[in-house]
N, C-alpha and C positions, 0 to 999 in steps of 0.2 A: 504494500500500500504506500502510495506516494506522501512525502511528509506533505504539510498545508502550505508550504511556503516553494514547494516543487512546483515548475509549470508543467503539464499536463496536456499535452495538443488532443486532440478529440478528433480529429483528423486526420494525424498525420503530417500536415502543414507544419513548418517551423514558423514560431513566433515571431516579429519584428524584434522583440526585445534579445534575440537571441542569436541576431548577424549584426556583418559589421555594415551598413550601408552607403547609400550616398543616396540623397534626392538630388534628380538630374532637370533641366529644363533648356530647351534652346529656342532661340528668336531665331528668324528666316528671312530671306526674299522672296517667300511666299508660301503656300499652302500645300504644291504637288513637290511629295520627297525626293519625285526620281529628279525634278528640278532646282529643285530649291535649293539654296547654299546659304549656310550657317554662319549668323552675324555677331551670336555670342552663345554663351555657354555657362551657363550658373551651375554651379552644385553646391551642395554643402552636406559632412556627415555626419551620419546616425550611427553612435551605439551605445549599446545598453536600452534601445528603445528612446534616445534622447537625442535631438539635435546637438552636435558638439560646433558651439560657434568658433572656435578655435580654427574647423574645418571646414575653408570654405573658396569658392573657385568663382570669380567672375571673370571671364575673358572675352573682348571684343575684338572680333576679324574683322578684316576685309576679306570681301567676297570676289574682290579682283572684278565687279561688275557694277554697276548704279540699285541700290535698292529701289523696287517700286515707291511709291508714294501711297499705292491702297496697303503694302504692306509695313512702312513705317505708321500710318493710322493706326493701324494695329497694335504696334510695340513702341513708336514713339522712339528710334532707332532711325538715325538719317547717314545720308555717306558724309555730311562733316565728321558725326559720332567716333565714325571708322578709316577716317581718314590718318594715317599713322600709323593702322593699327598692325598687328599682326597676321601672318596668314595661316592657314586652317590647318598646315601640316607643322608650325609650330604651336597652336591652339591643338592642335590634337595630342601631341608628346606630353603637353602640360595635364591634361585632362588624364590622359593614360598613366601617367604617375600620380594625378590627385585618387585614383581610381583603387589603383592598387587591383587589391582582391576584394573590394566592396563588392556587397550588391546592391544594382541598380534598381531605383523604385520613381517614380513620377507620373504625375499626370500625363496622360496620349505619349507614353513613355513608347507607344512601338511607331508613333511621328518620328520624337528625336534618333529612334536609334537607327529609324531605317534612312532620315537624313547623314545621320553622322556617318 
């Protein structure tokens, strides 16, 4: 019998409190993945089931192209924003070590990853 203070899955599922994660989120030039290219890249991680603000990634690319305007309405993301900025295979190195062996969790989280 599990003591009271043992988690217990009912499922089979592993608990949140029980990996080490990351919440993932990415802004776009737009809404189709197979087109779209990634203008930033926020994470920050989870564990023990707790945001650790210590761990956290904001990065903005350029997309080597002009953002729409219906999609900076959206995110409020303009090419001044990313002018400077860096590009998506250094944004991606950065992310791949913020990453580690987290697991990945977010909102329309199969958006970001099929853009990224």
């Amino acid at each position: 019998m599990p003591k009271e203070t043992e988690l217990k899955p009912a499922s089979g599922a592993t608990p949140l409190i029980a990996i080490a994660a990351a919440a993932v989120d990415t802004e776009t030039t737009g809404p189709d993945a197979t087109k779209a290219r990634v203008i930033q890249i926020g994470a920050i991680g989870i564990a023990h089931g707790k945001v650790v603000q210590e761990a956290q990634l904001d990065l903005l690319i350029d997309p080597g192209e002009a953002i729409p305007s219906e999609a900076s309405l959206v995110h409020g993301i303009t090419d001044a924003d990313v002018d400077g900025a860096g590009s998506f295979p250094d944004a991606w190195a950065q992310f791949q070590a913020f990453i580690g062996d987290r697991i990945l969790v977010g909102h329309s989280i199969g958006f970001d990853l099929a853009v990224l």
